[in-house]
DRENLO-94991 format. One record per residue (C-alpha): chain; x, y, z. Coordinates in nm, 4 decimals. Layout:
BEGIN
+--------+----------+----------+----------+
| chaine |        X |        Y |        Z |
+--------+----------+----------+----------+
|      A |        X |        Y |        Z |
...
+--------+----------+----------+----------+
***
This chain:
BEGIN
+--------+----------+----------+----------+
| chaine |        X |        Y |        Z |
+--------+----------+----------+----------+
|      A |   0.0000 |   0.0000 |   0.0000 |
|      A |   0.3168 |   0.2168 |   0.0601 |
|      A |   0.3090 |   0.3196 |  -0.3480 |
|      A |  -0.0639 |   0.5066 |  -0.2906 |
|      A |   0.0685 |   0.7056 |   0.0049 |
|      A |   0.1216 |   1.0709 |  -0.1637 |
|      A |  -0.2230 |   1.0047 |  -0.3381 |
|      A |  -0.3960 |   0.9134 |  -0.0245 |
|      A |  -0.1871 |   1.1470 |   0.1865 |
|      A |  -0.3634 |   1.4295 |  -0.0900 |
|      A |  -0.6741 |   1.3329 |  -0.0290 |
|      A |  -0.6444 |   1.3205 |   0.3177 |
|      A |  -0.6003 |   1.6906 |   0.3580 |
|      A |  -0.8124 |   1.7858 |   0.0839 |
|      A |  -1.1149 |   1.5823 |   0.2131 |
|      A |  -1.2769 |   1.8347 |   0.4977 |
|      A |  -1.5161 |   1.5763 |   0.6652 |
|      A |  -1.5513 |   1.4931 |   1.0363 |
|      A |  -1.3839 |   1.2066 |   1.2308 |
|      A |  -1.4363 |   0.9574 |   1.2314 |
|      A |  -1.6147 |   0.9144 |   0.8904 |
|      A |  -1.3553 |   1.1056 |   0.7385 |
|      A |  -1.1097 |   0.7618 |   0.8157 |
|      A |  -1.3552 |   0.5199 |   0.7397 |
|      A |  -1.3880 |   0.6814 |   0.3949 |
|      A |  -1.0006 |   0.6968 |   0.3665 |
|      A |  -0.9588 |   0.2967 |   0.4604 |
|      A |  -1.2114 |   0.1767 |   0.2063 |
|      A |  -1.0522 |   0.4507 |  -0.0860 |
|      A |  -0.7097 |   0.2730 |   0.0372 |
|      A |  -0.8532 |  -0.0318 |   0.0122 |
|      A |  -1.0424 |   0.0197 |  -0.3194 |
|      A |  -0.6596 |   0.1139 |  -0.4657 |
|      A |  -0.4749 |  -0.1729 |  -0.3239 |
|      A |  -0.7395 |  -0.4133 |  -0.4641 |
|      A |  -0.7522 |  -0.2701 |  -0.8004 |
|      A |  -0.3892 |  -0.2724 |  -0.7955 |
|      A |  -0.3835 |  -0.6507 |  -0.7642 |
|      A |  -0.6560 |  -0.7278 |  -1.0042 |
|      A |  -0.4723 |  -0.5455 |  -1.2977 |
|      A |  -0.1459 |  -0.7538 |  -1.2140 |
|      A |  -0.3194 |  -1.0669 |  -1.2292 |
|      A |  -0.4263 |  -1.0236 |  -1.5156 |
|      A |  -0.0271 |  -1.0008 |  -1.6645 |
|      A |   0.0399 |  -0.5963 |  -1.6267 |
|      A |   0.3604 |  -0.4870 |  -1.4870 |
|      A |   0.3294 |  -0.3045 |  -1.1165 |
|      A |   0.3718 |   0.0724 |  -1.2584 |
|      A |   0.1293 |   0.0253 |  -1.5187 |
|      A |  -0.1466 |  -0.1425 |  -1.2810 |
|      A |  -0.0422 |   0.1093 |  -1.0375 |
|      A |  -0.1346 |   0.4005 |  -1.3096 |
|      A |  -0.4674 |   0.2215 |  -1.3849 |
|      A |  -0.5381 |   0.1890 |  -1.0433 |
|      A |  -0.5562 |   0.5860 |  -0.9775 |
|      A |  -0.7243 |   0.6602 |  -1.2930 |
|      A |  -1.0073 |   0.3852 |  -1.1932 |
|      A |  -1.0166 |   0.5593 |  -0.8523 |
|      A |  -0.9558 |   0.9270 |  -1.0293 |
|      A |  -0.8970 |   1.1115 |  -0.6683 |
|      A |  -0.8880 |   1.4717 |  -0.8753 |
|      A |  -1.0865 |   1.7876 |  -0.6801 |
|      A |  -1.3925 |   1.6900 |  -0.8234 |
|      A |  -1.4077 |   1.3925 |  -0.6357 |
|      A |  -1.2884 |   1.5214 |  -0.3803 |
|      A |  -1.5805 |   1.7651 |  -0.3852 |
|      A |  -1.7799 |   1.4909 |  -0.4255 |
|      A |  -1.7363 |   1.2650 |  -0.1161 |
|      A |  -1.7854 |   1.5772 |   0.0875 |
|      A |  -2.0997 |   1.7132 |  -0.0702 |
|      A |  -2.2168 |   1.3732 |  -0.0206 |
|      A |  -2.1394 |   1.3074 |   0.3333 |
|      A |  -2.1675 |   1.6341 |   0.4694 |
|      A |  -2.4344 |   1.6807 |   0.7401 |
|      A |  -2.7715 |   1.9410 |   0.6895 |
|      A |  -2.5563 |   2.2199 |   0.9524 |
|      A |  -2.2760 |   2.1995 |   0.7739 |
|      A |  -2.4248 |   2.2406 |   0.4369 |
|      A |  -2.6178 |   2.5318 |   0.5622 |
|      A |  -2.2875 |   2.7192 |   0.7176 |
|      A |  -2.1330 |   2.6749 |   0.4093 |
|      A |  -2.3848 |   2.8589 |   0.2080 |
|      A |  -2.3088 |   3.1364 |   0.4190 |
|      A |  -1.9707 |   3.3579 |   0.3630 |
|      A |  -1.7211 |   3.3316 |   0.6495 |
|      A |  -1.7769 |   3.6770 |   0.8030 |
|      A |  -2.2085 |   3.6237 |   0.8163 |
|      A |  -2.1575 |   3.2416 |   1.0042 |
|      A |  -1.8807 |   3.3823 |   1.2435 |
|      A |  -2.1360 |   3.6430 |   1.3432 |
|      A |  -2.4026 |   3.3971 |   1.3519 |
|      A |  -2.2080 |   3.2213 |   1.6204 |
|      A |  -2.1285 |   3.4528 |   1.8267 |
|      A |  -2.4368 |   3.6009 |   1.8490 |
|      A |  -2.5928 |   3.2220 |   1.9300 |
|      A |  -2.3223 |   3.1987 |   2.1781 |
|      A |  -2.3478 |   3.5609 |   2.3495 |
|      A |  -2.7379 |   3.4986 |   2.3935 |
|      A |  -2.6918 |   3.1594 |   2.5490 |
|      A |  -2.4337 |   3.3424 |   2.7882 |
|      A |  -2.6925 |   3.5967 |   2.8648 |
|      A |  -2.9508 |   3.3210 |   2.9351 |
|      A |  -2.7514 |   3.1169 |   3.1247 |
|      A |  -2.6486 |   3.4439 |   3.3552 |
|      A |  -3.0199 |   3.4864 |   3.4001 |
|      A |  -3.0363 |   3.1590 |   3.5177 |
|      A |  -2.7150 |   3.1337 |   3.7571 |
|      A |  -2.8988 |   3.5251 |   3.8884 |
|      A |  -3.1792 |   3.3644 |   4.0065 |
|      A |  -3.0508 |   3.0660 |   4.1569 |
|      A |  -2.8405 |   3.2399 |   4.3832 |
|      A |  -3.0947 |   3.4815 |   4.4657 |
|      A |  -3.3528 |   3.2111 |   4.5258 |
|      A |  -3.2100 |   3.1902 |   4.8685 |
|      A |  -3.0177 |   3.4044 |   5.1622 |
|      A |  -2.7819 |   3.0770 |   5.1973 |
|      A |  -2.6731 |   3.1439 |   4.8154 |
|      A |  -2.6919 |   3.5322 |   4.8105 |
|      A |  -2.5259 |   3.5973 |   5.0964 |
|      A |  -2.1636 |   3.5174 |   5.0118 |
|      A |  -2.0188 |   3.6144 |   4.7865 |
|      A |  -1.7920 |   3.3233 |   4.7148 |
|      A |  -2.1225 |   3.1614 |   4.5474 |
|      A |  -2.1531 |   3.4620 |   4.3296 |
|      A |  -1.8141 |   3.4069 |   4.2290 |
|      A |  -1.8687 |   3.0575 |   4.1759 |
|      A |  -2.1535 |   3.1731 |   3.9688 |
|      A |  -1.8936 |   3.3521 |   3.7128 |
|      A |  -1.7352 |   3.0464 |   3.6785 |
|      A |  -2.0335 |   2.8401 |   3.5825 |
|      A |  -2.1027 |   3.1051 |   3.3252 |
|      A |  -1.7083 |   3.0917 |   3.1744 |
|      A |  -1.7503 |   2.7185 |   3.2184 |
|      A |  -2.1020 |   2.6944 |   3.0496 |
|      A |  -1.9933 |   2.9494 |   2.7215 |
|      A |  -1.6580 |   2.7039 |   2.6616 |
|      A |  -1.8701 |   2.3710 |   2.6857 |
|      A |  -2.1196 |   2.5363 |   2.4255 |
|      A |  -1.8453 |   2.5714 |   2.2054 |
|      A |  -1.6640 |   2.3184 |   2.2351 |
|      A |  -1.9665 |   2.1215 |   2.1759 |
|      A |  -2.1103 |   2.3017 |   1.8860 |
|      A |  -1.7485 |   2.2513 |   1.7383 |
|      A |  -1.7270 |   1.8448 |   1.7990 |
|      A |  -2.0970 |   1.7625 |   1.7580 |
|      A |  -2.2895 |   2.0122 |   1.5090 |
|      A |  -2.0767 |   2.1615 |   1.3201 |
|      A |  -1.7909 |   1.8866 |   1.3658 |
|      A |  -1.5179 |   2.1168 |   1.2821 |
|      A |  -1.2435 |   1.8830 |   1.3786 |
|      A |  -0.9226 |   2.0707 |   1.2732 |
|      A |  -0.6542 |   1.8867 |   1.4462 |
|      A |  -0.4662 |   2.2671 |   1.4937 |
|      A |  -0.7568 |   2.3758 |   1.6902 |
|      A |  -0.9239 |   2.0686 |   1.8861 |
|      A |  -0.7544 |   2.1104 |   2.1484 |
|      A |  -0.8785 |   2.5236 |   2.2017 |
|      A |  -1.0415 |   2.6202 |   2.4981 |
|      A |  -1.0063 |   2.2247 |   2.7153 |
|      A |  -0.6874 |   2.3206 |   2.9111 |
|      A |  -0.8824 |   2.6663 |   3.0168 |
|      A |  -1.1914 |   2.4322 |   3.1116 |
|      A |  -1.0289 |   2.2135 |   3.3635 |
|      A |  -0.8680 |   2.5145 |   3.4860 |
|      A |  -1.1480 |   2.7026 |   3.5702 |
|      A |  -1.2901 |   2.3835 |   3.7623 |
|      A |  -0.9677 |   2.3766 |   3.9610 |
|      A |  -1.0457 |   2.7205 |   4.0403 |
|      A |  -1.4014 |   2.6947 |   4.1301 |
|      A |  -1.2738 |   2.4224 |   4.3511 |
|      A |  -0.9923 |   2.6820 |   4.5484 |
|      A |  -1.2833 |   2.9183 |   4.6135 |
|      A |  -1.5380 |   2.6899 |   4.7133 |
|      A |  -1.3117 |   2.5816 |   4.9857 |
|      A |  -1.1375 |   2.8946 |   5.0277 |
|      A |  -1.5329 |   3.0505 |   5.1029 |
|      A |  -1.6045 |   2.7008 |   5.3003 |
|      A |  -1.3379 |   2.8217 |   5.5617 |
|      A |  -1.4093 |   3.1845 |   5.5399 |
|      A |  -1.7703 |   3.1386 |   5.6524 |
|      A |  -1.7233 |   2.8448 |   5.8853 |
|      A |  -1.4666 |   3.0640 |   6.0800 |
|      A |  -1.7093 |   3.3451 |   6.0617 |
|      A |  -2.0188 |   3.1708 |   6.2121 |
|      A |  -1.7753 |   3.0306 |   6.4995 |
|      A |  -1.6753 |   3.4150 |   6.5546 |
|      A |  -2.0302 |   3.4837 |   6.5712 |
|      A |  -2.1033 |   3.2229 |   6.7906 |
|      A |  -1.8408 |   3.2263 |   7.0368 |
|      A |  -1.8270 |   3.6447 |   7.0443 |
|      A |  -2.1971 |   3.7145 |   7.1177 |
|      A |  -2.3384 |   3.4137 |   7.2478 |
|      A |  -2.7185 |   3.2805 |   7.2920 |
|      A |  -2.8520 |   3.6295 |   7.0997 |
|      A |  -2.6496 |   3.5405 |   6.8209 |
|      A |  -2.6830 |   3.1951 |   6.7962 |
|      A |  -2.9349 |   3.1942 |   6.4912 |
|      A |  -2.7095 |   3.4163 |   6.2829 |
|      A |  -2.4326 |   3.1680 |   6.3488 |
|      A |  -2.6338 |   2.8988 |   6.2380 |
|      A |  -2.7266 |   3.0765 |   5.8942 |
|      A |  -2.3334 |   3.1475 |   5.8455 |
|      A |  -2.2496 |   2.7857 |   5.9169 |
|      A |  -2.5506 |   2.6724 |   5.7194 |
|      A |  -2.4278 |   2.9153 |   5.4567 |
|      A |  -2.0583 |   2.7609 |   5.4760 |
|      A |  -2.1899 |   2.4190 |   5.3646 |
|      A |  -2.3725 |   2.5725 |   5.0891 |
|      A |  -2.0584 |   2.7395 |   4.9505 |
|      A |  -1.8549 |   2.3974 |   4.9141 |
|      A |  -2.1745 |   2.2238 |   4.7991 |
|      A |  -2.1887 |   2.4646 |   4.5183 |
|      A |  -1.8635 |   2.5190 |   4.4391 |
|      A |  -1.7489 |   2.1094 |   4.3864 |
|      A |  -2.0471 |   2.0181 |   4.2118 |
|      A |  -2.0096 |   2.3132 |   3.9544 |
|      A |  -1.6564 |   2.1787 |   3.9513 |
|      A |  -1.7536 |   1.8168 |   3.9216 |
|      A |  -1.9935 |   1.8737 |   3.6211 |
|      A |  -1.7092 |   2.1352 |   3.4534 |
|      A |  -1.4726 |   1.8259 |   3.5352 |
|      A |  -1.7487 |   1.5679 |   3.3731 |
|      A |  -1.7469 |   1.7697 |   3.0253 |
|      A |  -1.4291 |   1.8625 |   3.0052 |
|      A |  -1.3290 |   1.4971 |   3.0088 |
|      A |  -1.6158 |   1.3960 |   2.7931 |
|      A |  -1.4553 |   1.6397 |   2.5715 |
|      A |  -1.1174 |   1.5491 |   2.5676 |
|      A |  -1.2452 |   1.1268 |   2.5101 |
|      A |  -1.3795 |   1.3184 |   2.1608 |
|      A |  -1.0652 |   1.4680 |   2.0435 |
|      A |  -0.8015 |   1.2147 |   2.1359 |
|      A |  -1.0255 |   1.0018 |   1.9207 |
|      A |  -1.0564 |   1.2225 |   1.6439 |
|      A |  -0.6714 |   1.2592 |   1.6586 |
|      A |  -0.6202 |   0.9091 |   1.6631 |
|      A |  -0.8321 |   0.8915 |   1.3635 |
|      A |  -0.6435 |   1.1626 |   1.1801 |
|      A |  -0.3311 |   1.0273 |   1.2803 |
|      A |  -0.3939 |   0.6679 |   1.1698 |
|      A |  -0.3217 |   0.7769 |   0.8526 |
|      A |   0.0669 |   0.7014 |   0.9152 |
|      A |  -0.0695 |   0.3729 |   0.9482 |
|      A |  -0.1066 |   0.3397 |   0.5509 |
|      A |   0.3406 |   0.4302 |   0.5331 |
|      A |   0.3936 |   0.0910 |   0.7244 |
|      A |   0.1181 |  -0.1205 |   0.5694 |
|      A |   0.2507 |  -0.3633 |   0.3120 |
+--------+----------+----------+----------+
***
């Protein structure tokens, strides 16, 4: 198979399909070649002639090319492409502002559903970090799943900052956790019986922060390795390619 590499290798980065239909189609083209090959020396041609038959039988030009993705392109991507590149990169950001906006909505009223949320403000900055968390899993999955642009340069973009974030949300939820459990001791201990119910809300209040905080963290943690399962497969798909350089 080693004599169809730069052909394959060609059509490889000309074909602009997702993983990982984009190596099934490359296996069976590969495979198409490598039997052709055999059936034209069998029947008495020399190996560079039945090699030259071979590609013009498969006839991997552009057009063909074009073909195999117009064919196997999904609805979304057909519609983007109809679109110029400046009108769908502004159709995606506005999609992606207005989710942010909706989702703040949402993360405003949670946390002022109750006084153990509102009232520290380690939950409203936990809050933040759903939101930043949220707008990177949208497009992340948007990228992978709808639109399945899976450039290898770019697959990576935005995971690292993901799992950061999480490990952040994680330092303030038990940075906060502290914070208010050593203020509702404080408040216990300094005023006594009078202040006992206050003391109770703080503490109360303390538990709420961590709760918050790690399971924000935990679900951020969930899709970020979700995530990163879909692009280490889509780069072992891209890269399995080499596999055709070794193949007999």
């Amino acid at each position: 198979m080693r004599r169809f590499v730069p052909i394959l290798k060609h059509i490889n980065e000309r074909l602009v399909l997702p993983q990982p239909l984009k190596y099934r189609i490359m296996k069976e083209l590969a495979a198409d070649l490598e039997d052709t090959f055999i059936a034209y020396t069998e029947q008495g041609l020399g190996e560079n002639e039945a090699e030259a038959k071979a590609l013009e039988k498969i006839a991997a030009d552009d057009n063909v090319i074009d073909q195999l993705i117009e064919v196997h392109e999904t609805p979304v991507r057909k519609m983007l492409r109809r679109l110029s590149d400046k009108m769908q990169h502004r159709v995606e950001v506005t999609l992606w502002i207005s989710l942010l906006v909706i989702a703040g909505i949402f993360i405003t009223g949670l946390l002022n559903s109750s006084d153990n949320f509102a009232g520290s403000p380690f939950n409203w900055l936990t809050g933040a970090f759903i939101i930043c968390m949220f707008g990177i899993s949208v497009s992340k999955y948007y990228g992978l799943f709808i639109k399945r642009d899976h450039s290898v340069q770019s697959i990576h973009r935005g995971l690292p900052l993901l799992i950061f974030i999480c490990c952040l949300t994680i330092m303030i939820g038990t940075l906060g956790f502290f914070f208010e459990l050593q203020e509702s001791i404080y408040t216990m201990a300094g005023f006594g019986a009078e202040e006992f119910n206050n003391g109770t809300v703080l503490l109360l209040q303390s538990f709420t922060v961590i709760c918050f905080s790690f399971s924000a963290a935990v679900a951020g943690a969930i899709i970020w390795l979700i995530m990163t399962i879909k692009t280490l497969n889509i780069e072992d798909k891209e890269n399995a390619f080499l596999i055709f350089k070794t193949d007999k």
